[in-house]
C-alpha positions as CSV (number, residue, x, y, z in Angstrom):
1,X,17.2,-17.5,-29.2
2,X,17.7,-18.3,-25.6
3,X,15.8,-17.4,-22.8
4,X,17.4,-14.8,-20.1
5,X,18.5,-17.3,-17.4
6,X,19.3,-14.3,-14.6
7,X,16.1,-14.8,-13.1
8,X,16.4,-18.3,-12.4
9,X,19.5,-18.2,-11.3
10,X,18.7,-15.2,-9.1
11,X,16.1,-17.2,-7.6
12,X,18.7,-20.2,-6.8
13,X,21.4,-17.6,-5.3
14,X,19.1,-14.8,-3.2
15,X,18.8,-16.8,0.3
16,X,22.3,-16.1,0.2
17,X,22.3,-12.6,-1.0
18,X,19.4,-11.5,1.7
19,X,22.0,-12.9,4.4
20,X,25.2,-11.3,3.0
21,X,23.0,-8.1,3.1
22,X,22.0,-8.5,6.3
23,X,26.0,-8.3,7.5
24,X,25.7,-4.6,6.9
25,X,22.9,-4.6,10.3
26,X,19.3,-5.0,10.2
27,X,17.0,-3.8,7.8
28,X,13.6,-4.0,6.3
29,X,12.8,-5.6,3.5
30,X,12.2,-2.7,1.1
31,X,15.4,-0.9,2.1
32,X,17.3,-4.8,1.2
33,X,15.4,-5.0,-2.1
34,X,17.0,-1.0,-2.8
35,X,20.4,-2.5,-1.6
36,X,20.0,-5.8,-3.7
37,X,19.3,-3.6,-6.6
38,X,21.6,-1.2,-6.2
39,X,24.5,-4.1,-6.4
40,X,23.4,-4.4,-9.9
41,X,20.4,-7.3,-9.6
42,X,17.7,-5.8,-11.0
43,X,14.4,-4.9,-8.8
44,X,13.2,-7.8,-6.5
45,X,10.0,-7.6,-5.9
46,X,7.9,-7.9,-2.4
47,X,6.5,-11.3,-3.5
48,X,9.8,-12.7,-4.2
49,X,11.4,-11.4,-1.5
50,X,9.4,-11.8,1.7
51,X,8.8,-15.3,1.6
52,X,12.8,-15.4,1.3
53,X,12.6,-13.6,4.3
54,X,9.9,-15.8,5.9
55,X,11.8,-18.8,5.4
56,X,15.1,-17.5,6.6
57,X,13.1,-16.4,9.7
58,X,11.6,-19.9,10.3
59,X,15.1,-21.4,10.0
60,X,16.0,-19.5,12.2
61,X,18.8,-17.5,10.2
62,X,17.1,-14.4,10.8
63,X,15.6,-12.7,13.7
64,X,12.2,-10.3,13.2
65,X,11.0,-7.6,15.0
66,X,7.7,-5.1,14.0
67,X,8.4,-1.2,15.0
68,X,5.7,0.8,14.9
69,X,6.8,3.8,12.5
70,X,6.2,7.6,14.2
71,X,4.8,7.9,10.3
72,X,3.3,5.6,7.9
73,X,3.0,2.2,8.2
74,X,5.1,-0.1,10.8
75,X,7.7,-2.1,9.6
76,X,9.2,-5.4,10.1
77,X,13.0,-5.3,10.7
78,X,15.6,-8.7,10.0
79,X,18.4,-9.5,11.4
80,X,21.1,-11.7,11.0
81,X,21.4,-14.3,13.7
82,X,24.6,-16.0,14.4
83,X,23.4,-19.3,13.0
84,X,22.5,-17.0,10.3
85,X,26.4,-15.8,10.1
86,X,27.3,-19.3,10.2
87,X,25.3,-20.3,7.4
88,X,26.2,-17.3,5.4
89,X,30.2,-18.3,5.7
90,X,29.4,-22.0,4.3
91,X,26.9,-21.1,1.8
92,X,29.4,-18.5,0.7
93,X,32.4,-20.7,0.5
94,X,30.1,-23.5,-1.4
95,X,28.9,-20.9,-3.6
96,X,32.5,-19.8,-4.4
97,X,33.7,-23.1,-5.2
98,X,30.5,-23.4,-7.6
99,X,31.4,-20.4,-9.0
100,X,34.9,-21.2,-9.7
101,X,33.4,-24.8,-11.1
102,X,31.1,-22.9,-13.5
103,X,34.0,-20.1,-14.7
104,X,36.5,-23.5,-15.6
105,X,33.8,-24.4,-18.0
106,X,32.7,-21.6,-19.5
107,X,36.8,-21.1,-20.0
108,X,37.5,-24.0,-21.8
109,X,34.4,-23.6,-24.4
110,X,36.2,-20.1,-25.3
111,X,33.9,-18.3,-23.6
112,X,34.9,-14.5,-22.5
């Protein structure tokens, strides 16, 4: 049998999905992992998803700020920067077209 790819290609897609998240206004990273989920993607955990976040950050796609919490613990909250916006829109539009690539396939092998 096959291994479940999902994971892989999860891994190869969530750059992307963190941005498009991010489009909704800032959040922190366990509130986008809820959000991510909630879209049907299964749980992503804190050690997948921060260093997403960290490298979004240093590419300067995000924006980060820490807020100390009036309860618990502080938090760190991401935004989306406008070369973060920008990147988003042509990732997006690449990933459609990839998409649309990978559907024509799958179509022609008879695959619903």
């Amino acid at each position: 049998m096959v291994a479940d790819r999902r994971a892989s290609w999860l891994k190869g897609v969530l750059d992307l999905l963190v941005l498009a998240t991010l489009t909704e206004g800032e959040n922190y990273g366990y509130e986008i992992s809820k959000s991510l989920a909630a879209s049907g993607l299964g749980q992503i955990k804190g050690g997948t998803l921060y260093p997403v976040l960290n490298r979004l950050e240093e590419a300067g796609l995000v924006a980060a700020e820490f807020r100390v919490a009036d309860r618990g613990p502080g938090r760190r909250y991401y935004r989306l920067t406008e070369q973060g916006r920008d990147t988003l829109t042509e990732q997006s539009r690449l990933w459609r077209a990839f998409d649309e690539s990978v559907r024509s396939v799958l179509d022609r092998g008879g695959v619903a």
